[in-house]
C-alpha positions in Angstrom: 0.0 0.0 0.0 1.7 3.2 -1.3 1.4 6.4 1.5 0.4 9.9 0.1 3.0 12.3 0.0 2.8 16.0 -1.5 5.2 18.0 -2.2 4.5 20.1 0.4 6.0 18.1 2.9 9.6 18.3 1.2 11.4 19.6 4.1 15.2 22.0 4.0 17.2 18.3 5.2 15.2 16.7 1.9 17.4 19.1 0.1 20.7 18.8 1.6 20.5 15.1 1.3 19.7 15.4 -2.4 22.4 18.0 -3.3 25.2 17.6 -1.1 27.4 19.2 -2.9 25.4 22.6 -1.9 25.6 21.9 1.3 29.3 21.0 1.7 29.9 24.5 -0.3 27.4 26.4 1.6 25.0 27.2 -0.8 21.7 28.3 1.0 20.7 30.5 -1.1 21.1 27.7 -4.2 19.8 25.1 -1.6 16.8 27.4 -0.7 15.8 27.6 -4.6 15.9 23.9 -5.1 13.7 23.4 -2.1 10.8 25.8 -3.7 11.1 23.9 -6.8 10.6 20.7 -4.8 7.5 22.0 -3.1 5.9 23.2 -6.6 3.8 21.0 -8.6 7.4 20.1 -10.6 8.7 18.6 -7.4 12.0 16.8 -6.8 11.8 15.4 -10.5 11.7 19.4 -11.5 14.2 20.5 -9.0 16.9 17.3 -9.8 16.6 18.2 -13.6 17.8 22.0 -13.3 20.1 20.9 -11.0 21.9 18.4 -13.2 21.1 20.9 -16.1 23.1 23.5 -14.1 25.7 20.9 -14.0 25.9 20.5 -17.2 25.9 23.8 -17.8 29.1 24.6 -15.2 27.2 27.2 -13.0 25.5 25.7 -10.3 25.3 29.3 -8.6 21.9 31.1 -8.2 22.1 32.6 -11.2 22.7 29.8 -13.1 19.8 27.8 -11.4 17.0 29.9 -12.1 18.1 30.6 -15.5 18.2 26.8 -16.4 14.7 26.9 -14.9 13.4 29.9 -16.9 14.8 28.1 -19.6 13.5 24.5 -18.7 9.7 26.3 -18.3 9.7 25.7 -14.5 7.7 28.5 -12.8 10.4 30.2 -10.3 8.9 30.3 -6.8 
């Protein structure tokens, strides 16, 4: 039997477990975006795609996050 979840419920140490390498740097501000994106209706799906985007990219700074999600159509919270 599968439990409900919502996205909602995505909590800040959600986030440092899924990027650690924001937290090891000290990111909050990165960290802090990511976590919005995980409580949208795109989720952690949404929120793991701009981050390995921004990867891809080389600019996993703020900047670079929420301009791979403008680009990617994911509403910026």
């Amino acid at each position: 039997m599968n439990r409900l979840y919502s996205t909602r419920e995505v909590k800040a140490e959600d986030v440092k477990a899924l990027f650690p390498k924001l937290a090891e740097d000290g990111q909050k501000k990165e960290a802090s975006f990511l976590h919005g994106i995980c409580q949208s209706k795109w989720g952690i799906r949404g929120a793991v795609n701009v981050y390995n985007n921004a990867v891809n990219n080389e600019d996993i700074s703020y900047t670079g996050l929420y301009s791979m999600a403008r680009n990617m159509g994911i509403g910026v919270v």
